[in-house]
N, C-alpha and C positions, 0 to 999 in steps of 0.2 A: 223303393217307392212304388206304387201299386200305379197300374193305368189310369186306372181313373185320376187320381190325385195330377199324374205327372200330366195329362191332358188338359185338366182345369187348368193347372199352372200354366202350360203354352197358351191359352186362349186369354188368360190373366197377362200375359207379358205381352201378346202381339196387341192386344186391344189399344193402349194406346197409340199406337204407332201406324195399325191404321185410321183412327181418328185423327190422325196430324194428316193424312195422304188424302182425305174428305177436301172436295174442291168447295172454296169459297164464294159464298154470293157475290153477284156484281159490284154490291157496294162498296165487299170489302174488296176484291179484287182494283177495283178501281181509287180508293183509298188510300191503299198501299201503294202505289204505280208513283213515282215522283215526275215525272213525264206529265202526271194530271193534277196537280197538285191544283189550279184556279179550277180547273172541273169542281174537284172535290169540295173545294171550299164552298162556290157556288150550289154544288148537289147540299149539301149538307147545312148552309143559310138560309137554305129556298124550302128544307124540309123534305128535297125528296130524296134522299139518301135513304131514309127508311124504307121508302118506295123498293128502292132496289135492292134491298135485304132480304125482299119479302116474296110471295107468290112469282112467279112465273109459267110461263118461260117469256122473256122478254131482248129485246135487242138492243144497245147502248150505243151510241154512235158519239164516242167522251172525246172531245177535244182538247188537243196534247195545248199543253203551256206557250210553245212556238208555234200555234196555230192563235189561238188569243192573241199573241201577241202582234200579229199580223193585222188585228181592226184595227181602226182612228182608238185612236187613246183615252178617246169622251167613251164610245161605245163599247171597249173592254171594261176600262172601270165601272162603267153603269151596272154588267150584266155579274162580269166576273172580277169584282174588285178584289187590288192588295193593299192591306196596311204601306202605307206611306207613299202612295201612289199622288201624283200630282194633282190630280182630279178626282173628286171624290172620297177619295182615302178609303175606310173599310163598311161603307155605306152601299148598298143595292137596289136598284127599283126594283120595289116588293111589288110590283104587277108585271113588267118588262120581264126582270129577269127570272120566275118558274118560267113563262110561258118559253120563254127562249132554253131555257133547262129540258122543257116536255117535249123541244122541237127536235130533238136529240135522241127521244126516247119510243119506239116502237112495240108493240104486243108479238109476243112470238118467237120465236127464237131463228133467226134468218143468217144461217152461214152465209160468208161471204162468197163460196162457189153458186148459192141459189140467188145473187144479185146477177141481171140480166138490164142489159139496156131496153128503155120504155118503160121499166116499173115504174110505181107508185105505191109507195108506202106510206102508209096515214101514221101519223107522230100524236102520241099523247098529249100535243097541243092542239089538234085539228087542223092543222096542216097538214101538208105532204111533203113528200123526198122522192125528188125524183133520179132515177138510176140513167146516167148517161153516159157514150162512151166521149172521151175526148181524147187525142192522141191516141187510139187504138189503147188506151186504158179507161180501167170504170171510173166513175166521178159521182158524187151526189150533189145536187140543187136544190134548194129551198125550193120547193112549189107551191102553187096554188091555195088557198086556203087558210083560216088559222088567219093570221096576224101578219103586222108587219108592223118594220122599224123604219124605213123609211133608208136602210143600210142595200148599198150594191150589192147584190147579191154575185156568189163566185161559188164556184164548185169546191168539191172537199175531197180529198183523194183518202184513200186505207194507209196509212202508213205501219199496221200491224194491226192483221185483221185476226177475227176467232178467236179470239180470250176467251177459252171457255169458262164459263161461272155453274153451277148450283143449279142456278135459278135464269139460264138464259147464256148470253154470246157478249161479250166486248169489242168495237172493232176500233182502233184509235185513229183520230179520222186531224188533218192538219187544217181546217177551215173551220167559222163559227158558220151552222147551216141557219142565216138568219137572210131576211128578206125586206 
């Protein structure tokens, strides 16, 4: 077999193999995560799931399953409802809940080593997130701006920060950042 041939052939066999190694957008990254499975559902009823497919670089700040499930059980199912849930069942406030989806979502792609107590990060809802230390670890708060539910606000710790994506950063955060 000549050069040439034998070289086409390896660039023919690894191709696939590095199209499997191509890191996935946020949406799918976050999709896939069973950890986020009410995120997902909620990203994906509220329409922005394509959002996160698409352009970046962007920041996700996806709230795990046992962070949801941490709200009043009126206010999970509102935002991030499940089939067969006591309240509500598989219905969603089509206004509440993107806004609370965008309060999650930032422009830019922001490692968690560039989170510094004092920030302020403006959220694809018009709010902010603000970066604060509590116990000599970082925290985020709902802040100022944007909307509110009328919900206690409580801080949101990283519980597995840097998911890199494609198109931006995942950091899986245990609090709904709502206000």
């Amino acid at each position: 077999m000549n050069r040439t041939i034998a070289a086409a052939l390896a660039v023919t066999l690894l191709l696939p193999a590095a199209a499997g190694a191509q890191p996935q957008d946020c949406g799918s990254i976050i999709a896939r995560d069973p950890q986020l499975a009410r995120s997902t559902s909620a990203l994906e009823r509220t329409g922005i799931m394509e959002n996160l497919r698409g352009l970046g670089p962007i920041t996700v700040f996806a709230v795990t399953d046992q962070g949801i499930a941490r709200q009043p059980e009126n206010l999970a199912q509102m935002l991030f409802p499940i089939a067969g849930g006591s309240l509500g069942g598989p219905d969603m406030d089509p206004v509440l809940a993107p806004n609370v989806v965008n309060a999650h979502i930032v422009d830019g792609r922001i490692g968690a080593d560039q989170l510094r107590p004092g920030m302020s990060l403006r959220s694809r809802s018009g709010g902010s997130i603000q970066v604060v230390e509590e116990g000599g670890r970082l925290a985020l708060h709902p802040g100022p701006g944007g909307f509110s539910i009328g919900a206690r606000p409580a801080d949101a710790h990283l519980v597995q920060p840097d998911i890199g994506c494609s198109n931006g950063v995942v950091h899986k955060i245990d609090h709904v950042l709502v206000r």
